[in-house]
N, C-alpha and C positions, 0 to 999 in steps of 0.2 A: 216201263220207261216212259219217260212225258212225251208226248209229239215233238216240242220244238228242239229236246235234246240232240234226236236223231237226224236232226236236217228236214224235219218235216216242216213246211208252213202251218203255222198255226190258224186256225180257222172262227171269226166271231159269230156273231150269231147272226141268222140270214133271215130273214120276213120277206114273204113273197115273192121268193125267187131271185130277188136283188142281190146283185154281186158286193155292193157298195154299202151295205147298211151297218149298225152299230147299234144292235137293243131297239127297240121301237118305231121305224122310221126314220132314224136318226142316221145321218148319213157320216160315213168314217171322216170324209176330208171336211165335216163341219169339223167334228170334235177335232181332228190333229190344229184347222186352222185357228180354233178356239183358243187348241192350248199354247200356239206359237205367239199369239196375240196377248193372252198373259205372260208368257214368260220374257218378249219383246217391251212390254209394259212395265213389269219387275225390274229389269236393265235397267231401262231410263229414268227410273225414279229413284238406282242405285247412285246413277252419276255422281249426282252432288252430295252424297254422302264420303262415296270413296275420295272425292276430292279434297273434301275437311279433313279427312280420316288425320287424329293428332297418337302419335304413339307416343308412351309415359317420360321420353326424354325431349318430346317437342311440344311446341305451342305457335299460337298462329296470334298474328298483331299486327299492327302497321309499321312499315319503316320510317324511320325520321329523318335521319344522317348519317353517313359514315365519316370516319375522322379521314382526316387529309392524308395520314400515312395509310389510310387501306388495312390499318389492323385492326382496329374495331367500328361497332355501328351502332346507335340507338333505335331502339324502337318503342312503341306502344303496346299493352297487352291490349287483349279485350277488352279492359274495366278504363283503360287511358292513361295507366300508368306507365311512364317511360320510365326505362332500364340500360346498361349499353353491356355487351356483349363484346367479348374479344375473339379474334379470331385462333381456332385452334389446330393445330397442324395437321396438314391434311382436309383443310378448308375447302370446301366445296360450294359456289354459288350457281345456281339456275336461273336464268332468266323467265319470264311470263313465256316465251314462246320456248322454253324447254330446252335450248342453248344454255352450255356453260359459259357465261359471265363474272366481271369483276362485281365485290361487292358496291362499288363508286359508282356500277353503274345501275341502281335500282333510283329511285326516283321516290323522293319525299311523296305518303301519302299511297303507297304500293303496298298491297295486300301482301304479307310473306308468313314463311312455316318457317321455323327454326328448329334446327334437332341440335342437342346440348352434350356434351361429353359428359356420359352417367357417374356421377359424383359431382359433378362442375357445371351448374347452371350457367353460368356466367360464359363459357368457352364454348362457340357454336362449332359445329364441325361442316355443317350447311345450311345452308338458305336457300327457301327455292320460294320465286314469285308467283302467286296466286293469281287468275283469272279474276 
């Protein structure tokens, strides 16, 4: 049976007598604090990935306008082309600080995501404002 099956503590390799070692003089809480530091590292570099992150019914653009009756809104893509967008039932907007909002209330020139009703570009079901 393996050691750590049975409840044993596993045991690494000791050099001179050292409780604390890891292979060569290399001490255990370097390597753990090593790898905490990589993998803290990895996180923060994920941020602004996860926060573009576009799934195959959304796109990100700028806002332009919304129409005076609150059903639909223009915006920008990427390339600067403007499009308008209707709103689709079950219409969900987010504001920048991650409160749900009217779409009237985003502000010409405001980074947003749009996710589309799949078949129906045109019919947003949400908008949520970008940092």
């Amino acid at each position: 049976m393996l050691p750590f099956l049975n409840g044993s503590p596993v045991v690494f390799a000791r050099s001179h007598g050292s409780k604390d070692t890891f292979g060569k003089g290399t001490k255990m809480y370097q390597v753990r604090s090593l790898l905490l530091l990589a993998v803290a590292f990895a996180l923060i570099c994920a941020l602004p990935l996860a926060a573009e992150e576009v799934g195959k019914n959304s796109h990100v653009g700028t806002f332009v306008s919304a129409a005076s009756d609150g059903n639909s809104f223009k915006m920008k893509d990427k390339d600067g082309k403007e499009h308008t967008h209707t709103l689709a039932a079950g219409f969900k907007c987010v504001g920048a600080d991650g409160k749900e909002c009217k779409v009237t209330d985003l502000t010409d020139g405001q980074k947003i995501r749009v996710t589309t009703v799949e078949g129906d570009k045109k019919a947003a079901t949400k908008v949520e404002a970008l940092k």
